[in-house]
N, C-alpha and C positions, 0 to 999 in steps of 0.2 A: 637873797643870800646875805647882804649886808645887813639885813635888819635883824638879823640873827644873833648880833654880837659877836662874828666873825673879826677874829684876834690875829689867824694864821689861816693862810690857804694852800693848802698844798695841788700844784700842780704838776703832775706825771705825766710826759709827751714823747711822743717819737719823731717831734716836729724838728729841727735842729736850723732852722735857716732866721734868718737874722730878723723878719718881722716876727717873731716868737718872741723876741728879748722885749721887742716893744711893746708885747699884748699882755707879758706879765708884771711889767713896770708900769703899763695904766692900771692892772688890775688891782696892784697894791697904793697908787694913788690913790686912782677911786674909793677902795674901799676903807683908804687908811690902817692897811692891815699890813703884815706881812706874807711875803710869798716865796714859798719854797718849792720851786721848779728842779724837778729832777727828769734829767734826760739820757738817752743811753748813749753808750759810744759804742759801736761797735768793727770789727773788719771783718773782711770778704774771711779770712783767717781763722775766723772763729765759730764758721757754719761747719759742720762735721763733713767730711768727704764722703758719707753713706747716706747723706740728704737726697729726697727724690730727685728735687730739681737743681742739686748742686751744680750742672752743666750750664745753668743758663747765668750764672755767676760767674761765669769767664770773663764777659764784658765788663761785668761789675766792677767800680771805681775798689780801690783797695780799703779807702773808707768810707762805710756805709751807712754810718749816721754817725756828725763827728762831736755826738754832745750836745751841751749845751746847759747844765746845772749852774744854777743860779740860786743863792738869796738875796730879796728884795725886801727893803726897809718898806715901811710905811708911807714916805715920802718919794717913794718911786728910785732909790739909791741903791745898787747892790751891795751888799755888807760881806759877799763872799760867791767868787764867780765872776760871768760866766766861764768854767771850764771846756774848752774845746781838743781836739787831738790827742785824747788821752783818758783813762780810766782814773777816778778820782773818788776822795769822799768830801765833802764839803761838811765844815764845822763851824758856827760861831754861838756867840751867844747874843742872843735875844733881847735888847731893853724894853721890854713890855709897856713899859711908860713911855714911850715913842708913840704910843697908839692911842691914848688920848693927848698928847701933848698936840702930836699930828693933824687930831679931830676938834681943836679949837677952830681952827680957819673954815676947817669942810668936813662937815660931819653926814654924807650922802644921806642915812635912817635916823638922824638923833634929831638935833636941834634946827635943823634947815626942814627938816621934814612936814610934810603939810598933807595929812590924811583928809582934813576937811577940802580938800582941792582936789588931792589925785590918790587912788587908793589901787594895790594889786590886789587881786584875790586869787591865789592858786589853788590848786585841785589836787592835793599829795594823795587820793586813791588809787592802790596800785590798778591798772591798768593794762591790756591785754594788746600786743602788738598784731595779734593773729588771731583770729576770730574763726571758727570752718563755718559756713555756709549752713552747712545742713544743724548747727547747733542752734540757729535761731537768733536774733537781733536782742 
């Protein structure tokens, strides 16, 4: 992924609990990238009352997932965010020069990189998760 020239990552999650903020602030470390985590917010308040299983939401806390949107610099530093307890849009603007100035120290795919030592090779053909039996191997 980083060797791609990955500038921005955007992460979309329904995770909202507080090792998320740390898994998206390594991930823009590491990658020296930036990272745009958007999360939902939602309450018990805003499933429709005609939902099948609306009844089993009686016990449910009154918020249901409380957030969580984040921008994360390059250096692992939020630049706007996290929002918790509430619907929001999160804006900033981007110094895009953070991201090599960043990659002087730790460049994970650029200039630390040693193909001659360790190399990935992935397999991007799409690929079948279900196979039927009777179609043959």
């Amino acid at each position: 992924m980083y060797d791609s020239g990955l500038s921005i990552y955007l992460a979309p999650t329904a995770d909202s609990r507080d090792a998320w903020q740390s898994t998206i602030r390594h991930i823009a470390l590491e990658g020296r990238c930036f990272v745009l985590a958007c999360n939902q917010f939602v309450t018990k308040d805003m499933y429709p009352t005609d939902l099948a299983c609306y009844s089993e939401l009686e016990n449910a806390p009154e918020i249901m997932c409380r957030g969580g949107s984040a921008i994360i610099d390059p250096m692992g530093e939020y630049v706007a965010g996290p929002v918790y307890g509430k619907e929001d849009i999160l804006l900033a603007d981007l110094d895009l020069d953070l991201i090599a100035q960043s990659r002087f120290d730790f460049d994970v795919a650029g200039h630390y990189a040693r193909p001659d030592v360790f190399r990935l090779i992935v397999n991007t053909e799409k690929k079948e998760n279900v196979k039927r039996f009777n179609e043959g191997f």
